[in-house]
N, C-alpha and C positions, 0 to 999 in steps of 0.2 A: 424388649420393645423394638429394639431395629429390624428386625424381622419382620414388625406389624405394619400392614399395610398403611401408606401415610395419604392422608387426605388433604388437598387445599381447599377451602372455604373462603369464598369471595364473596360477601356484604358488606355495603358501607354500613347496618342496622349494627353498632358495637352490640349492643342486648345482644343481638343474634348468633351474632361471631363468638360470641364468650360460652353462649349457652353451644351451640353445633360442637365448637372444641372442646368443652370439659366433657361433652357428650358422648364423644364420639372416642377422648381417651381412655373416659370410664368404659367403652367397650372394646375395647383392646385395639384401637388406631391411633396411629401417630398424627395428628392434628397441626395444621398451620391453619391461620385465621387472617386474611388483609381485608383491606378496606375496598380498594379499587383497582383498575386493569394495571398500573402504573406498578404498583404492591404486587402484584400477581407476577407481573415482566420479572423481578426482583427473585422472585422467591424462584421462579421458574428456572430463572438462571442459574441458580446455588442447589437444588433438590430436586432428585426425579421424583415425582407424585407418581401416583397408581389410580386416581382419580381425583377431581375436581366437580366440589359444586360450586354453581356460578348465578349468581342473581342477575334477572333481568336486570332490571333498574340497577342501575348504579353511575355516580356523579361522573361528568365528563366524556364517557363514552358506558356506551351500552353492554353489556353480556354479548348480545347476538354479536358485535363486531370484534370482539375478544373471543369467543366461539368460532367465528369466520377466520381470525389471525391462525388460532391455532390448529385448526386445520389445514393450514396450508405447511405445515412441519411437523405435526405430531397426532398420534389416533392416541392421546390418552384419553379414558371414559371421562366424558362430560356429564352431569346430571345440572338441567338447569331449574332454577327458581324463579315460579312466575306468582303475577300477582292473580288474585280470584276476577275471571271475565273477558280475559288476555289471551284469547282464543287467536287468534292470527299470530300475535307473538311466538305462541307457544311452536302453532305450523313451520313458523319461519325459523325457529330454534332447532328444530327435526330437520327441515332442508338444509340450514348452513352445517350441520352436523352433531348435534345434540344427540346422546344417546337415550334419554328419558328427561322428564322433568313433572315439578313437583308445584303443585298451586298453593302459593301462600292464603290461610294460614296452612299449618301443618306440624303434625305429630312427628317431633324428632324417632320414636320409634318407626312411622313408617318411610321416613328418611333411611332411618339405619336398613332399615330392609329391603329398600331400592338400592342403594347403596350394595349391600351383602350379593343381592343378583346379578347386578354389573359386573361387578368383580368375578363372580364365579362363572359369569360366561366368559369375561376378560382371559379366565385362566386354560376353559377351554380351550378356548380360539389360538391358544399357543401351543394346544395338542392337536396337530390337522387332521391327524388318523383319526380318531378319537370323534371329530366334529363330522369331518366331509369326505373320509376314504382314500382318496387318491392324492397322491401330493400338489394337482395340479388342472386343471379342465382347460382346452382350446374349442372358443367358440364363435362363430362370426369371426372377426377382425382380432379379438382380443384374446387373453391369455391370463389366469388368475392362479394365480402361486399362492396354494394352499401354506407352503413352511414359512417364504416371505412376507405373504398376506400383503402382493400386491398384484396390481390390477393393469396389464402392459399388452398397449397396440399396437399392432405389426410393425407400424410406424416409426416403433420405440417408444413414444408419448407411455409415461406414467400416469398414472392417473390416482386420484386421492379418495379415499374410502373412510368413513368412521369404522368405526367397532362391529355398531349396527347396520352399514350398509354394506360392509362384509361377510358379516351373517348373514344377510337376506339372501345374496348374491350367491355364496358356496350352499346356501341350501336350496337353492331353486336349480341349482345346478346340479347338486347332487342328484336330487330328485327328478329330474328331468328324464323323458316328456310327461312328468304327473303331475295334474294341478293339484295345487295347493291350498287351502283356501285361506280364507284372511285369519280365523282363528287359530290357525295351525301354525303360521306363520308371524302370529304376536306372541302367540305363547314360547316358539325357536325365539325368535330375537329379543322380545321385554321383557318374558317370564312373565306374562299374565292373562290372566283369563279375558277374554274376547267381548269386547262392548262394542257394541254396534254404532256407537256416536265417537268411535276412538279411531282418528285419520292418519293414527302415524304411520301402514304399512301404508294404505295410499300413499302417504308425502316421500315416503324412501322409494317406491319404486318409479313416483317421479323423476325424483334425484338421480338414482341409477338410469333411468333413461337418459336423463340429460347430458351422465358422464361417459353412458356407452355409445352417446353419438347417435340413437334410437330413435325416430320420429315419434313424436307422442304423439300425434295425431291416424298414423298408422304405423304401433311399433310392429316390431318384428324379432326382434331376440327376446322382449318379456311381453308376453301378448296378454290380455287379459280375459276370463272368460267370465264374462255376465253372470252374475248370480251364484259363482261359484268363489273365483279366486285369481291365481297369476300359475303362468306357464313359459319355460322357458321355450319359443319357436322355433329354433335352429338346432342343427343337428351340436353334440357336446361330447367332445372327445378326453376321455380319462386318460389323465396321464400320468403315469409310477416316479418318475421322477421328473 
């Protein structure tokens, strides 16, 4: 079992907590279960996770602002827990940096299977040949180290990425100048088939505008093309090392 990917599990629901961990050991994960953000701090501090799900709702401070903390030190995969009708939650769970999330109620099996995809993109994304080619893209102002898997402006400025907003990002660049379309682009980054009422790649290539300094009102390194997809607009320079 140490070798088995370990998961934290944040709900104050005990039921919940008990059922995710015994669930999630019987299928060959090492489980922690807390209660709240405070529980979470604790655990984070003593064990590297491989992922974390995280409930909206929880006593004293929210998920989103426990999802917002840890983005600002660490791209472990997020999966958050929303309740059924929590449509703006969910949007705002994708911006502050959420990798996917799940509407309560829900089948621990299809848990375990967003879970399983995370992960195996997770694993990708530590092979950069493998995902985007070249070790590296300079574009605009910026600079995206495929082996680092970070995101640096001429400036120096770092800049913070999820999982998913690194994916979006090396494969619009790979790909470039080819659009892309939204389906093609949920199935790279969530591993799912394409529903046309599903805003997460809009909400991330918001994000990504916002982090590359982009006008959204008139970008210009991710343009969007009506009725097709996204594009990156500036010229994208491969770089080998």
């Amino acid at each position: 079992m140490s070798d088995a990917p370990h998961i934290l599990v944040v709900d104050d629901d005990r039921e919940i907590r008990t059922l995710l961990r015994d669930f999630l050991e019987k299928n060959g994960f090492a489980a922690t279960a807390v209660a709240d953000g405070q529980e979470a701090r604790r655990a984070l501090s003593r064990v590297r996770f491989d992922l974390i799900v995280l409930d909206l709702m929880l006593p004293r401070e929210s998920g989103l602002a426990i999802c917002r903390e840890l983005r600002q030190t660490s791209d472990v995969p997020i999966i958050m827990l929303t309740a059924l009708g929590e449509e703006v939650d969910r949007v705002v769970g994708l911006e502050v940096g959420a990798d996917d999330y799940l509407t309560k109620p829900f089948s621990p099996r299809e848990l375990l299977g967003r879970i399983r995809a995370v992960l195996r993109r997770t694993m990708q994304q530590t092979r950069p040949t493998e995902m985007a080619g070249p070790a590296g893209f300079a574009f605009a102002d910026w600079h995206l180290d495929a082996t680092a898997r970070t995101l640096t402006h001429a400036d120096g400025t770092v800049a913070a990425l999820s999982g998913a907003e690194y994916r979006l990002l090396a494969v619009l660049l790979e790909h470039a100048p080819r659009v892309l379309t939204r389906a093609e682009l949920l199935e790279i980054v969530r591993g799912r088939d394409f529903d046309p009422f599903d805003r997460s790649i809009d909400v991330r290539v918001s994000r990504l505008r916002q982090t590359l300094r982009d006008d959204a009102r008139a970008p210009r390194i991710i343009k969007t093309v009506y009725g097709e997809g996204y594009i990156i607009g500036v010229p994208v320079e491969r770089r080998a090392t």
